[in-house]
C-alpha positions in Angstrom: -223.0 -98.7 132.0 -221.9 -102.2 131.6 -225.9 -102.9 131.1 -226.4 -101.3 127.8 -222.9 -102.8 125.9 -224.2 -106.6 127.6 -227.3 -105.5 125.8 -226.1 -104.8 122.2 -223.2 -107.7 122.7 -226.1 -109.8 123.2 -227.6 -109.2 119.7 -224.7 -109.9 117.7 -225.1 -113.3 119.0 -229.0 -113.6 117.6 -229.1 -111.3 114.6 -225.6 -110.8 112.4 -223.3 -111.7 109.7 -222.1 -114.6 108.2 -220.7 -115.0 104.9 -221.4 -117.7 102.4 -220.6 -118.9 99.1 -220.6 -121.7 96.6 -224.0 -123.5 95.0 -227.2 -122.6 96.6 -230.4 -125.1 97.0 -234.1 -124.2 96.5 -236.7 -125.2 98.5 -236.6 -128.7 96.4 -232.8 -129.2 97.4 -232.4 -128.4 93.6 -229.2 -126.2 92.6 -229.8 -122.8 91.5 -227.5 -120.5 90.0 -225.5 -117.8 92.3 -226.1 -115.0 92.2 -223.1 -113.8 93.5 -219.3 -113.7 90.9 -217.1 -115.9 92.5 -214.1 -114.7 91.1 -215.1 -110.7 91.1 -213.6 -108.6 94.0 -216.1 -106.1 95.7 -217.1 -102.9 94.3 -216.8 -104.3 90.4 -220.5 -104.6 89.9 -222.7 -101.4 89.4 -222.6 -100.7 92.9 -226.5 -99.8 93.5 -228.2 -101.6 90.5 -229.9 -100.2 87.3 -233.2 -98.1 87.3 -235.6 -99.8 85.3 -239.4 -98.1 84.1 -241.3 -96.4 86.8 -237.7 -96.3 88.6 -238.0 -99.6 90.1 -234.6 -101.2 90.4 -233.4 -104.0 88.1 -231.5 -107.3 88.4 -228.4 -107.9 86.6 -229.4 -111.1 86.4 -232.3 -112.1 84.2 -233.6 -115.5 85.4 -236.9 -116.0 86.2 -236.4 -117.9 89.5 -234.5 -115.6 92.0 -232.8 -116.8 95.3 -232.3 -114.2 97.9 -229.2 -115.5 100.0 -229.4 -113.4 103.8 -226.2 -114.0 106.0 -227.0 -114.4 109.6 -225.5 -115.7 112.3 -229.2 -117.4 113.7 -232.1 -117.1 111.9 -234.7 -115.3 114.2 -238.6 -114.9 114.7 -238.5 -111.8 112.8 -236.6 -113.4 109.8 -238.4 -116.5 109.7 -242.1 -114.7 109.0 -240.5 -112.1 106.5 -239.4 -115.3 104.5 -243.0 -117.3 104.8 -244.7 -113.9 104.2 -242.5 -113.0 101.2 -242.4 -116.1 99.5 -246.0 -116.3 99.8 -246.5 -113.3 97.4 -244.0 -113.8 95.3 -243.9 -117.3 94.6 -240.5 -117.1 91.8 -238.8 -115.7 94.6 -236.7 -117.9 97.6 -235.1 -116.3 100.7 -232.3 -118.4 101.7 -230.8 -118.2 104.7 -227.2 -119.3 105.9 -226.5 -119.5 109.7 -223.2 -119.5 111.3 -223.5 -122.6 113.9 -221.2 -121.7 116.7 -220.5 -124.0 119.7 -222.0 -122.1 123.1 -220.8 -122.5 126.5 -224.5 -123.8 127.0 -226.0 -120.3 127.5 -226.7 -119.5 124.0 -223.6 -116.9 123.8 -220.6 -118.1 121.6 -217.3 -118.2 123.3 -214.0 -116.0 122.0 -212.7 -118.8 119.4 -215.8 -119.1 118.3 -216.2 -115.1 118.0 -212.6 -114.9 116.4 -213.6 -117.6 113.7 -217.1 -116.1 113.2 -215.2 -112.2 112.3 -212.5 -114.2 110.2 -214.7 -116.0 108.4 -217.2 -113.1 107.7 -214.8 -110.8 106.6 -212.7 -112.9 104.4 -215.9 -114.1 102.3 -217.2 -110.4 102.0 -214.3 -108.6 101.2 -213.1 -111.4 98.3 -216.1 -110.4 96.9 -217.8 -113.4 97.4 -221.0 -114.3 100.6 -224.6 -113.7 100.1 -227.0 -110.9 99.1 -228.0 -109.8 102.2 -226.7 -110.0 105.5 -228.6 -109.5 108.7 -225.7 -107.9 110.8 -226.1 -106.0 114.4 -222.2 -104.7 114.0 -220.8 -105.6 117.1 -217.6 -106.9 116.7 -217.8 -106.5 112.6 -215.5 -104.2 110.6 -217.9 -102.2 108.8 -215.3 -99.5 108.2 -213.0 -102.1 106.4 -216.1 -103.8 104.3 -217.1 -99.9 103.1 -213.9 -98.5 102.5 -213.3 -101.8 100.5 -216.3 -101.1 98.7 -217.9 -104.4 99.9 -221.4 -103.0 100.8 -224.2 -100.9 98.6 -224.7 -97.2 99.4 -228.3 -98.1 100.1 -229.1 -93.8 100.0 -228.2 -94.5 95.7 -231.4 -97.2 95.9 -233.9 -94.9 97.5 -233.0 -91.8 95.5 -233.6 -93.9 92.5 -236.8 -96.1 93.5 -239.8 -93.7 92.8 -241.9 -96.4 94.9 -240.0 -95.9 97.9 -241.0 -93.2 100.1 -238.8 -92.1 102.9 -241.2 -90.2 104.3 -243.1 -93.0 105.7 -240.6 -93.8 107.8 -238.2 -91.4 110.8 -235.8 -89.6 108.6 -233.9 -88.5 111.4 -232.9 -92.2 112.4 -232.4 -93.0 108.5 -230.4 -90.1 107.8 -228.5 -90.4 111.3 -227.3 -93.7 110.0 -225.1 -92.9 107.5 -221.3 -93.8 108.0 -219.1 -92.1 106.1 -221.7 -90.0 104.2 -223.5 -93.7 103.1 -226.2 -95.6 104.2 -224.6 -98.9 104.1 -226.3 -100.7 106.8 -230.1 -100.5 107.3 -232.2 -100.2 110.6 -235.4 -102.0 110.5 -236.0 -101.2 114.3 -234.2 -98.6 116.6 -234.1 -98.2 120.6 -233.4 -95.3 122.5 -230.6 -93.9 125.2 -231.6 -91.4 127.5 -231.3 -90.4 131.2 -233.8 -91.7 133.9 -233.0 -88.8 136.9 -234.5 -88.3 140.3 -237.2 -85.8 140.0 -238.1 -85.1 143.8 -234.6 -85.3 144.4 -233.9 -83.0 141.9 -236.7 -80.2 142.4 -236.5 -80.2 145.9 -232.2 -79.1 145.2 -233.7 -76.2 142.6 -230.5 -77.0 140.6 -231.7 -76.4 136.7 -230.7 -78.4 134.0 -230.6 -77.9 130.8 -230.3 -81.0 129.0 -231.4 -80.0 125.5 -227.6 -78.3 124.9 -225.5 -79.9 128.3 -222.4 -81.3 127.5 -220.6 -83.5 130.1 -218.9 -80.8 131.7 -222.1 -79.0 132.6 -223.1 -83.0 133.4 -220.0 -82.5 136.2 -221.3 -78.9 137.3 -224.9 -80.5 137.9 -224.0 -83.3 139.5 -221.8 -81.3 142.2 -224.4 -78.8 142.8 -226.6 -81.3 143.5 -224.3 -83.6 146.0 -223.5 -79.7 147.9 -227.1 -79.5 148.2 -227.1 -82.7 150.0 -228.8 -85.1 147.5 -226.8 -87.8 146.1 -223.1 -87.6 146.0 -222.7 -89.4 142.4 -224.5 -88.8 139.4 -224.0 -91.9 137.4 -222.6 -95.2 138.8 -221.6 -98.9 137.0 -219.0 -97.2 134.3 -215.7 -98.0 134.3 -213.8 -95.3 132.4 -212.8 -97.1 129.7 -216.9 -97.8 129.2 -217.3 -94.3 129.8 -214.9 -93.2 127.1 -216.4 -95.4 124.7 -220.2 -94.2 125.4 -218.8 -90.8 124.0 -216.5 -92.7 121.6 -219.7 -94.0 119.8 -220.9 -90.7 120.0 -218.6 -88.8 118.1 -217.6 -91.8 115.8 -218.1 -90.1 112.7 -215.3 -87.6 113.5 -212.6 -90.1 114.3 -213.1 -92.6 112.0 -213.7 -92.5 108.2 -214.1 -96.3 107.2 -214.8 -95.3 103.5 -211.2 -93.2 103.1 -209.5 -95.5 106.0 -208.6 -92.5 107.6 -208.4 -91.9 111.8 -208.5 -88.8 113.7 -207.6 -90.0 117.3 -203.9 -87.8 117.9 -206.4 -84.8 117.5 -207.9 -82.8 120.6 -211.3 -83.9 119.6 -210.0 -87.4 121.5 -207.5 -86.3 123.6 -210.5 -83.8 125.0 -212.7 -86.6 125.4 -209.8 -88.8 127.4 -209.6 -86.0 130.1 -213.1 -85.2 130.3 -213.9 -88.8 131.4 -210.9 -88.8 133.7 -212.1 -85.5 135.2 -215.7 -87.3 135.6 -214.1 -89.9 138.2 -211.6 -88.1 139.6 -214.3 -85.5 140.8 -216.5 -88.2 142.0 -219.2 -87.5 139.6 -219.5 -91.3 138.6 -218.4 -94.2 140.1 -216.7 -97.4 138.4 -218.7 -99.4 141.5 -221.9 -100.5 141.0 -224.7 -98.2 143.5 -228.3 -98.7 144.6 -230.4 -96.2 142.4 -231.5 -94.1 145.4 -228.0 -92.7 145.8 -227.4 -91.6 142.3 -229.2 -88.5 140.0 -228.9 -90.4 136.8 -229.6 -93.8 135.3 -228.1 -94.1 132.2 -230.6 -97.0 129.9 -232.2 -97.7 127.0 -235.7 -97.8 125.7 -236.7 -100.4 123.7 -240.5 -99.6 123.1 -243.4 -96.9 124.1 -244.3 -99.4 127.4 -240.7 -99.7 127.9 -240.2 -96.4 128.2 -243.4 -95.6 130.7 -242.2 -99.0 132.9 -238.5 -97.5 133.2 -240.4 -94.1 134.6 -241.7 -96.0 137.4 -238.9 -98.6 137.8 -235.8 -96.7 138.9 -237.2 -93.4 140.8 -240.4 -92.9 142.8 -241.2 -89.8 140.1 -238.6 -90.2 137.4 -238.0 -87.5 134.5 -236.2 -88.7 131.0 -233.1 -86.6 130.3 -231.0 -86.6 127.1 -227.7 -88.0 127.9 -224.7 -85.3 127.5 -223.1 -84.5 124.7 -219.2 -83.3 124.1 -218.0 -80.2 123.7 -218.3 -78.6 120.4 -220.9 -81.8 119.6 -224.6 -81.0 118.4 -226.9 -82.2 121.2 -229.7 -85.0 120.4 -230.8 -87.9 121.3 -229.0 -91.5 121.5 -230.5 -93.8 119.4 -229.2 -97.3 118.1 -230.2 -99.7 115.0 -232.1 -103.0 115.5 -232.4 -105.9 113.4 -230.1 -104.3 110.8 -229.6 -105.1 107.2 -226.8 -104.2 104.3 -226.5 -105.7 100.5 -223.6 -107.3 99.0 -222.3 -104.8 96.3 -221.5 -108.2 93.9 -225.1 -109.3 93.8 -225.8 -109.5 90.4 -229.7 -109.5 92.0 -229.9 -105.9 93.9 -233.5 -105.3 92.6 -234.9 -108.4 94.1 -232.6 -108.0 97.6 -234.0 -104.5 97.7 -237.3 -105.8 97.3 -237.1 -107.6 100.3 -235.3 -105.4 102.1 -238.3 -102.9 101.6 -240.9 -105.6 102.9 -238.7 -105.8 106.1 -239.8 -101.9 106.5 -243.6 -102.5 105.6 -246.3 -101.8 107.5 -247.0 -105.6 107.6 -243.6 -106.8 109.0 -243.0 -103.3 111.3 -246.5 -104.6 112.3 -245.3 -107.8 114.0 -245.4 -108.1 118.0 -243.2 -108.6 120.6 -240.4 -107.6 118.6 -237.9 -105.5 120.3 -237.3 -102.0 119.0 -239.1 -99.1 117.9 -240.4 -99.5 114.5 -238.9 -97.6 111.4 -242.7 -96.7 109.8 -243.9 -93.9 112.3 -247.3 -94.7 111.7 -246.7 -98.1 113.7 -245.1 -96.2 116.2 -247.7 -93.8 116.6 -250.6 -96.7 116.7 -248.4 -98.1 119.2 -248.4 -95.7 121.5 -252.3 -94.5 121.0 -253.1 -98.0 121.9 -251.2 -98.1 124.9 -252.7 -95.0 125.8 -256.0 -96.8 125.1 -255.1 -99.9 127.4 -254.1 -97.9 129.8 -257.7 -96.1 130.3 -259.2 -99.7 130.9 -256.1 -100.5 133.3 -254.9 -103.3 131.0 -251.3 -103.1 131.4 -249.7 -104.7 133.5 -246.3 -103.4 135.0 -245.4 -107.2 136.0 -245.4 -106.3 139.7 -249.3 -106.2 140.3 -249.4 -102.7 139.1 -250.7 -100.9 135.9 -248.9 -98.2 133.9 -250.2 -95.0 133.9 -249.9 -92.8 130.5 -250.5 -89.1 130.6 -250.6 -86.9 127.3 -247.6 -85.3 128.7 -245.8 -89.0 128.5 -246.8 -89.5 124.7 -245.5 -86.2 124.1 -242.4 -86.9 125.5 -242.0 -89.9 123.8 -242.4 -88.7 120.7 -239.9 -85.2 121.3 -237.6 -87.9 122.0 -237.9 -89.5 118.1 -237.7 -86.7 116.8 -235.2 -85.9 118.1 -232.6 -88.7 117.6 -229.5 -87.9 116.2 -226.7 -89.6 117.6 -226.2 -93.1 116.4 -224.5 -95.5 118.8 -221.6 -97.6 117.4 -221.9 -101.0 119.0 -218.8 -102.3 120.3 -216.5 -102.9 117.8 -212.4 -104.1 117.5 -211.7 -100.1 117.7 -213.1 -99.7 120.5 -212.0 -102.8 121.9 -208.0 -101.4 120.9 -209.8 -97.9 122.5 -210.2 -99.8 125.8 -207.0 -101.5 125.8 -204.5 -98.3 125.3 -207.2 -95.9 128.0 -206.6 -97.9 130.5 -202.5 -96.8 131.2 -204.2 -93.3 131.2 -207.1 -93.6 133.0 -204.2 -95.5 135.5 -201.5 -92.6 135.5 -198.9 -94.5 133.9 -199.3 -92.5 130.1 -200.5 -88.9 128.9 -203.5 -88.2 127.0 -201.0 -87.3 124.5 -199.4 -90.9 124.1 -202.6 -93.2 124.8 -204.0 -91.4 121.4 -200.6 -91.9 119.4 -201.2 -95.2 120.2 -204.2 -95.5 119.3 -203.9 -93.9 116.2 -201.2 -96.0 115.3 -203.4 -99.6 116.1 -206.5 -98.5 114.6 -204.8 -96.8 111.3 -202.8 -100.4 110.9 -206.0 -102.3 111.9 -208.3 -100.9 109.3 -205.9 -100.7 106.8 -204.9 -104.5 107.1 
């Protein structure tokens, strides 16, 4: 679904990277010492910092005035009160932001060059071991896998294991644990949306086909969906997914197992991609989705995401008269879950000579206070915010106080809590946002996907382009 990738495109352009360097300002315009070596190459600093008493963290650097530099590409809402908030309590400390300031086409959204010179620019700064603390990143388009496997970015996991005052527990471990690349967590989610399955429940009832969609893998996905169109209900399943798109949905799924950013290592000339290539082609060819764009009543499935408990209950009522939330597939030989992608995410500079104080912050972006914050997009990480969230919604919802925008009010049954919940617990599958592998991914699927190359040859080629991209 073209949707969900316009989606996460969309937040690279309001929360992400940008590298900086060179003399910093306080809030008096006054220079302030880097905190950041200049001449060091990443990795050469004690990678997660030093555990001081009562296993709180420690700065390298021992100066009583600290400046937190956070690369982002536009400092947002969120950003802006976690900076007046922190400062506020901790008055020796600055949070310094440095914006990339790209020219738009006039509707916010940066054009190629603008992209291209935004990725150069944040890559070369990070990976000469030079840029900010922190950087507020959402991935899309970023290497990660070249700034870990150049060492570039703290193992985060080595900071909680060591900070007694942190407690994981607090917060979904599943979603924490679930974001790990290459065994690390390098980049941190402070919020987290769903992907799931929206499907036609009279529709599907009245066919009596059963689904299983706590262990259904696409190919059951293909057996459902032709049952259903023989019994006469709707003829595709899924629609407004090229095959390329398609191939990258189940791409991001199964990331981890064909690309190891920390060892620079690829695994596409393997069957676990080759499979993957001829499952999606079998998907079309059998008319189980369609590339064109359909009206919802003539498909089973709409593939979305959920951004919030209300979110959730307004897409129930929005596509299908009486909808029921589905996990999405999984592939073959893949543990089933649900979808689930980072918000508003966060990694450290391994050369900050100040990882106790970026930690710090990075912590207070998790409290209760700042996961507290409305109208922010995203589930929050603490899952006693979640859970207030969705007891007060059921709350409103008694006195018929939310409005579904359309004259209506949302109805919430115990049965929709539940489900809500099931469906946090049981995220597992991280979504890699669009990145230049699966931009090469694209490019090479389509002479497949077209007839004119094997599975066989597409993944040599891909192989080849990603093993010499990542490497570069």
């Amino acid at each position: 679904m073209k949707k969900w990738i316009g989606i996460l495109m969309s937040l690279v352009f309001v929360v992400s990277l940008t590298a900086c360097s060179g003399s910093r300002m306080d809030s008096s315009n006054k220079p302030v010492s880097s905190s950041i070596g200049n001449t060091e190459t990443p990795g050469t600093t004690s990678s997660s910092g030093s555990t001081g008493k009562d296993g709180f963290i420690e700065d390298e650097s021992k100066d009583s005035k600290k400046t937190i530099v956070v690369s982002i590409l536009s400092t947002t809402d969120f950003y802006k009160q976690a900076k007046q908030k922190y400062e506020a309590t901790h008055p020796n400390t600055t949070i310094q932001f440095k914006e990339f300031s790209p020219a738009t086409n006039g509707s916010g959204v940066m054009n190629p060059a603008e992209v291209e010179k935004y990725i150069k620019q944040s890559t070369t700064e990070i990976l000469s071991g030079k840029g900010a603390d922190l950087f507020a990143i959402a991935t899309v388009d970023l290497p990660i896998e070249k700034y870990i496997g150049k060492k570039a970015f703290v193992n985060l996991d080595e900071l909680i294991k060591k900070d007694k005052s942190f407690d994981p527990n607090l917060y979904y471990r599943n979603i924490l644990d679930n974001s790990k690349i290459s065994s690390g967590l390098y980049v941190l989610p402070t919020k987290f949306y769903l992907q799931m399955l929206f499907g036609d429940t009279n529709a599907i009832q009245k066919s009596g086909v059963a689904i299983d969609d706590k262990n259904w893998t696409w190919s059951q996905f293909a057996d459902v969906g032709k049952q259903l169109a023989a019994k006469g209900v709707h003829a595709y399943s899924l629609d407004m997914l090229e095959p390329e798109e398609m191939l990258n949905s189940l791409v991001s799924d199964n990331y981890a197992q064909l690309v190891d950013g920390a060892s620079r290592k690829v695994n596409f000339d393997s069957a676990v991609f080759t499979d993957l290539l001829k499952h999606v082609k079998s998907l079309y060819d059998e008319k189980i989705i369609s590339a064109k764009p359909l009206p919802t009543k003539d498909t089973n499935f709409r593939l979305s995401e959920i951004y919030s408990p209300k979110d959730y209950l307004a897409r129930l009522a929005l596509y299908y008269k009486n909808g029921t939330v589905y996990q999405k597939p999984h592939a073959a030989g893949q543990k089933s879950g649900v979808a689930f992608g980072g918000l508003q995410t966060i990694a450290m500079n391994s050369n900050s000579t100040i990882k106790g104080t970026a930690w710090d912050f990075m912590k207070f972006l998790l409290s209760e206070e700042m996961q507290s914050i409305p109208q922010q997009d995203g589930f929050s990480m603490m899952k006693s915010v979640t859970e207030k969230m969705m007891t007060d919604l059921a709350n409103d919802a008694k006195k018929g106080t939310i409005d579904t925008g359309k004259g209506g009010v949302l109805q919430v049954s115990d049965k929709d809590l539940q489900s809500m919940k099931t469906m946090i617990s049981d995220a597992s599958l991280a979504i890699t946002p669009m990145n230049k592998v699966q931009t090469i991914i694209a490019e090479e699927a389509k002479a497949y996907f077209t007839g004119q190359k094997s599975a066989d040859d597409v993944a040599k080629l891909i192989q080849n382009r990603v093993t010499i991209y990542i490497n570069e």
